[in-house]
GULUMMAR-5242 format. One record per residue: residue number from 1; chain; x, z, y of N, C-alpha, C in turn; residue in three letters. Coordinates in nm, 2 decimals. Atoms other than C-alpha are relative to their C-alpha. Example, Ala and Ser with C-alpha at 12.3 -4.5 7.8 and 13.67 -1.06 7.14 Angstrom:
BEGIN
1_A_0.09_0.00_-0.12_1.23_0.78_-0.45_0.09_0.00_0.12_ALA;
2_A_-0.09_0.00_-0.11_1.37_0.71_-0.11_-0.08_0.08_0.11_SER;
***
This chain:
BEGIN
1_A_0.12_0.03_0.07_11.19_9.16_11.16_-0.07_0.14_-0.03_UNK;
2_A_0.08_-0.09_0.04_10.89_9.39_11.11_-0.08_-0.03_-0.12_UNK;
3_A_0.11_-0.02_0.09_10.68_9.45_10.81_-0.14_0.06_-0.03_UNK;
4_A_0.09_-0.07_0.04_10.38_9.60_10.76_-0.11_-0.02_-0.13_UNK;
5_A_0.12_-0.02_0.10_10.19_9.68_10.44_-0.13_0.04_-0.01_UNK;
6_A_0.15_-0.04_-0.03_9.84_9.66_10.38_-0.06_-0.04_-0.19_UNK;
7_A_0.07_0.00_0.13_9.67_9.74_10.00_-0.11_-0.01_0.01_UNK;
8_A_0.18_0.02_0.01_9.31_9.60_9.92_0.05_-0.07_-0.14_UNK;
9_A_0.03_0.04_0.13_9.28_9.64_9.56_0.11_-0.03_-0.06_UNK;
10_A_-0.14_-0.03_0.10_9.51_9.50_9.33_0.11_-0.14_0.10_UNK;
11_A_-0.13_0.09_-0.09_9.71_9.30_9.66_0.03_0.04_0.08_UNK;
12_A_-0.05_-0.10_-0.14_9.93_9.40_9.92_0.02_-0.10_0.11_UNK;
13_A_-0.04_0.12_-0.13_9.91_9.17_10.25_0.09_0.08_0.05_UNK;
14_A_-0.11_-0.03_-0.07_10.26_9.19_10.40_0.04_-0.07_0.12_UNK;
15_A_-0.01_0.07_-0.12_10.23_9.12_10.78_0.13_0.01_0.04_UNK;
16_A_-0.15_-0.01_-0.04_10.58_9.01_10.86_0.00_-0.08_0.15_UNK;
17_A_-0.07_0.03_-0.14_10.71_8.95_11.22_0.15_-0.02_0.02_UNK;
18_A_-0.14_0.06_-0.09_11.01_8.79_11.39_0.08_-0.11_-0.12_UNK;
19_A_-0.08_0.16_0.08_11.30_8.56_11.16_0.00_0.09_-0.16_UNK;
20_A_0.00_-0.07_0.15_11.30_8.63_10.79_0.17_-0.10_-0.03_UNK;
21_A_-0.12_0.06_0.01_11.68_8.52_10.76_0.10_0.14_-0.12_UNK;
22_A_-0.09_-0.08_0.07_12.00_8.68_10.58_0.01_0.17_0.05_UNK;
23_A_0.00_-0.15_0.00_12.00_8.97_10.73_-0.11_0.13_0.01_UNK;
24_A_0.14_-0.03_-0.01_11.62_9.02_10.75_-0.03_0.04_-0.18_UNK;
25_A_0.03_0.03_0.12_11.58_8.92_10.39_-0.03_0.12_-0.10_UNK;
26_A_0.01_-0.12_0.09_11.65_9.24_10.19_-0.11_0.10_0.03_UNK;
27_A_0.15_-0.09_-0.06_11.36_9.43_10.37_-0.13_-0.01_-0.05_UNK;
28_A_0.10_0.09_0.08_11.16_9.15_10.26_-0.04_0.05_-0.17_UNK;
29_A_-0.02_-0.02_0.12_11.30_9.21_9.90_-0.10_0.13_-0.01_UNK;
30_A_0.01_-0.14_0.01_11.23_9.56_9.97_-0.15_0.03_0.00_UNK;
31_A_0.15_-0.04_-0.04_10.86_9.60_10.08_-0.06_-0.13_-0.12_UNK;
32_A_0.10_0.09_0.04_10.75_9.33_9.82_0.07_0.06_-0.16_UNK;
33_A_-0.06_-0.06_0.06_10.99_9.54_9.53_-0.12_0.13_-0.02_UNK;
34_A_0.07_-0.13_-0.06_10.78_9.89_9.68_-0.20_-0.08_-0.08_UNK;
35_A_0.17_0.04_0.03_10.40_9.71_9.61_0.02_-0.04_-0.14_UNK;
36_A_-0.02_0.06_0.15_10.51_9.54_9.26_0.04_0.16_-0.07_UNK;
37_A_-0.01_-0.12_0.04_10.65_9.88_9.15_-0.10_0.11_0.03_UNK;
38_A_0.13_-0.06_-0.02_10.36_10.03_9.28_-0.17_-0.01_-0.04_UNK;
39_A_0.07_0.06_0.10_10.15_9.84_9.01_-0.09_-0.09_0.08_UNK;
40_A_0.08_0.10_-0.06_10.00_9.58_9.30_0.13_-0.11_-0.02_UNK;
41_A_-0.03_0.11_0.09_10.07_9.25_9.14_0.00_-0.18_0.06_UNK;
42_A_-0.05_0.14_-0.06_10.01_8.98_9.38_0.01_0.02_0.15_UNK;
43_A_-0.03_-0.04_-0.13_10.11_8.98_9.74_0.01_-0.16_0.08_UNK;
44_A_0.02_0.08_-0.08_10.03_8.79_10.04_0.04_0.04_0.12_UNK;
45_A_-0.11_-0.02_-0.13_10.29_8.70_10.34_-0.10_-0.02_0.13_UNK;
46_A_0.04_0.04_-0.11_10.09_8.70_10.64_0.13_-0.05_0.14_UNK;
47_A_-0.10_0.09_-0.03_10.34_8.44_10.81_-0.03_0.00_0.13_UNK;
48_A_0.03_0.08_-0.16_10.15_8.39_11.19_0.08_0.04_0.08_UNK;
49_A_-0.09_-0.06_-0.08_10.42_8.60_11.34_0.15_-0.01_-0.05_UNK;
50_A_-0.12_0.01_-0.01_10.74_8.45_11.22_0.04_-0.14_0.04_UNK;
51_A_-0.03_0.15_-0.08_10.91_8.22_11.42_0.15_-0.06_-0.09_UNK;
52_A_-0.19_0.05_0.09_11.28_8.15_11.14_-0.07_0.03_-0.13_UNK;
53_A_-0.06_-0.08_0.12_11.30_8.15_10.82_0.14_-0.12_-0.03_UNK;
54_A_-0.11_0.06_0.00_11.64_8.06_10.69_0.00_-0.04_-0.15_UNK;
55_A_0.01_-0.01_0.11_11.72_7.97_10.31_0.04_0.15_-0.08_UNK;
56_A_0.01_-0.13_0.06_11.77_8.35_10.27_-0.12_0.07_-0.01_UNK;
57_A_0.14_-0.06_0.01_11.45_8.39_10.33_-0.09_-0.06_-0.08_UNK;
58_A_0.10_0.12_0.14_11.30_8.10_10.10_0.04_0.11_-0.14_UNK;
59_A_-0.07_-0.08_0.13_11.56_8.31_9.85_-0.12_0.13_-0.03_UNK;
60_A_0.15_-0.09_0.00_11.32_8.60_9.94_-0.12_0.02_-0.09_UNK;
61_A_0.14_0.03_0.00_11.00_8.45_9.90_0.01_-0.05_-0.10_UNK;
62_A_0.03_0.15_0.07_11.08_8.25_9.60_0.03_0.16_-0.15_UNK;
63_A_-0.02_-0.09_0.09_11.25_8.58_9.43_-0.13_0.11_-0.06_UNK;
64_A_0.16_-0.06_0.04_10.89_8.79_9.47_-0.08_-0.09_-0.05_UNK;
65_A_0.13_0.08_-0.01_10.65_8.49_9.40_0.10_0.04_-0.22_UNK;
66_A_-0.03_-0.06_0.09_10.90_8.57_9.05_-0.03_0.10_-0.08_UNK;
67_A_0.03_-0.14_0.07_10.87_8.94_9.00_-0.16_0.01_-0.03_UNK;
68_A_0.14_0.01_0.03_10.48_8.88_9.08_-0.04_-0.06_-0.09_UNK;
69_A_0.04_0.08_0.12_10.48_8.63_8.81_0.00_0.08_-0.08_UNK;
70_A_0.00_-0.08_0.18_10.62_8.86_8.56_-0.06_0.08_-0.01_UNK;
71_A_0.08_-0.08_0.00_10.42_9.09_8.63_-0.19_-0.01_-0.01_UNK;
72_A_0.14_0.01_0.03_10.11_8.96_8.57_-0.12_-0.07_0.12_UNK;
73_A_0.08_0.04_-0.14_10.04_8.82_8.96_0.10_-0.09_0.04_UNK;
74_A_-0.05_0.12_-0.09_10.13_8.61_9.20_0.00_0.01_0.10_UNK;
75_A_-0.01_0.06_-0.16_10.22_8.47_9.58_-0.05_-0.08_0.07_UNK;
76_A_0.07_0.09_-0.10_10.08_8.31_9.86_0.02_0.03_0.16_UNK;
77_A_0.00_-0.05_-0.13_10.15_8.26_10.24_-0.07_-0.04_0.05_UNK;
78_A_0.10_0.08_-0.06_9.94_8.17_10.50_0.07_0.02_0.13_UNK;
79_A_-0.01_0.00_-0.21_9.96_8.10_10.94_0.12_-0.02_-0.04_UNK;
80_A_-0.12_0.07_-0.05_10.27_7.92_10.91_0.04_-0.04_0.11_UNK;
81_A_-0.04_0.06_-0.09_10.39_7.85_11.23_0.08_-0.16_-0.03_UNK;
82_A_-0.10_0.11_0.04_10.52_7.47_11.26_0.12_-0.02_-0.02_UNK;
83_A_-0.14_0.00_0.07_10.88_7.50_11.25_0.02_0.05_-0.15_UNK;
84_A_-0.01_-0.05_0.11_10.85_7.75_10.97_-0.06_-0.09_-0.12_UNK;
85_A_0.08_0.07_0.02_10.60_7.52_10.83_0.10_-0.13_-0.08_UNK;
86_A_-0.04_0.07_0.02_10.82_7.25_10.83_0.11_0.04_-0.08_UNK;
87_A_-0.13_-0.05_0.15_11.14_7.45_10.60_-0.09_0.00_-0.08_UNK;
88_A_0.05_-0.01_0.10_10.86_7.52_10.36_-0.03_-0.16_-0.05_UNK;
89_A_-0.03_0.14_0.01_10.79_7.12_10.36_0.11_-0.06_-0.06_UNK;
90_A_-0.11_0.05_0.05_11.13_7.02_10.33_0.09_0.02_-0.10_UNK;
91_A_-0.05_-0.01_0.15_11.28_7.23_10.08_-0.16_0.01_-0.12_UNK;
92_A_0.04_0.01_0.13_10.95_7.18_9.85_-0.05_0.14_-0.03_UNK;
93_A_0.09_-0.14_0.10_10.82_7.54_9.85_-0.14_-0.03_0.01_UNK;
94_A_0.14_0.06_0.00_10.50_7.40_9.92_-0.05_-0.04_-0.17_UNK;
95_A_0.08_0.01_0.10_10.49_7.30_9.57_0.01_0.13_-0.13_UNK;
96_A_-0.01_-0.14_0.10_10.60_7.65_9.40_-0.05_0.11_0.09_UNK;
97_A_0.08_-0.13_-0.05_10.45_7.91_9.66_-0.18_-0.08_0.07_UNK;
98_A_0.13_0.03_-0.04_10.05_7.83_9.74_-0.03_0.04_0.15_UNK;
99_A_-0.01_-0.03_-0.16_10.06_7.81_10.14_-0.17_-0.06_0.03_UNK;
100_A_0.15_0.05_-0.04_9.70_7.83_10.32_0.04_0.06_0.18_UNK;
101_A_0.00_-0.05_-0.18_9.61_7.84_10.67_-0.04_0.14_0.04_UNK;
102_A_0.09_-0.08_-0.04_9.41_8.15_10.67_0.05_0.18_-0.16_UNK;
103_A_-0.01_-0.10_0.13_9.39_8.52_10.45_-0.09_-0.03_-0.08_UNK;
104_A_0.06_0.08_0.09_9.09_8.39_10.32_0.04_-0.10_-0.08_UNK;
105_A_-0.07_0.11_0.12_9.23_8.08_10.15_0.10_0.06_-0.04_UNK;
106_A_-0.12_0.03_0.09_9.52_8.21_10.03_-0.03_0.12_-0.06_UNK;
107_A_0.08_-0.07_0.09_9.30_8.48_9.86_-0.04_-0.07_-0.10_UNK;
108_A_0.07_0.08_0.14_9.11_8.22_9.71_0.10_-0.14_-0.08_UNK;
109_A_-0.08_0.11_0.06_9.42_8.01_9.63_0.09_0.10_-0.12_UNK;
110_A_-0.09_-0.10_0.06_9.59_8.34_9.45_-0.13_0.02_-0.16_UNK;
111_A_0.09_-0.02_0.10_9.24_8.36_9.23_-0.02_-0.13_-0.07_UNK;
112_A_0.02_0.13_0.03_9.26_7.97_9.17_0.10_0.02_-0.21_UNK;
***
């Protein structure tokens, strides 16, 4: 899995690529740890480039959409591929992380 960070203002879009799994996961932790300690407060997964996620990786996403909380922000993914799409469906993150199709929506779902 690759990451790459991008800061605009007070959010960090985190374009992730390849499986966000167990042994992916902690990177995850890591680069969304680095922006929250870095006083940017809500962060957005740009998702169109992962084809897995596993429940280590919900663990992940579910642990930042957390720390964002306490901190004063929040989480949002967007470009779900349909498999991935479909874990976020089934375990129900759909109703605790704000999934949009696009970076625009899930900008204006993070300001909602």
């Amino acid at each position: 899995m690759d990451i790459t960070s991008r800061i605009d203002g007070d959010l960090a879009l985190l374009d992730v690529v390849g499986r966000i799994d167990a042994a992916t996961s902690p990177n995850l932790e890591q680069a969304v740890n680095t922006a929250i300690g870095g006083g940017i407060h809500n962060v957005i997964f740009d998702m169109r480039q992962v084809s897995y996620v596993s429940s280590a990786g919900l663990r992940a996403i579910l642990l930042a959409a957390k720390k964002a909380k306490s901190a004063g922000g929040s989480v949002a993914v967007f470009g779900l591929q349909p498999s991935v799409a479909e874990v976020f469906t089934v375990s129900g993150f759909g109703k605790i992380i704000p999934i949009a199709a696009t970076d625009v929506e899930a900008r204006e779902k993070l300001r909602a």
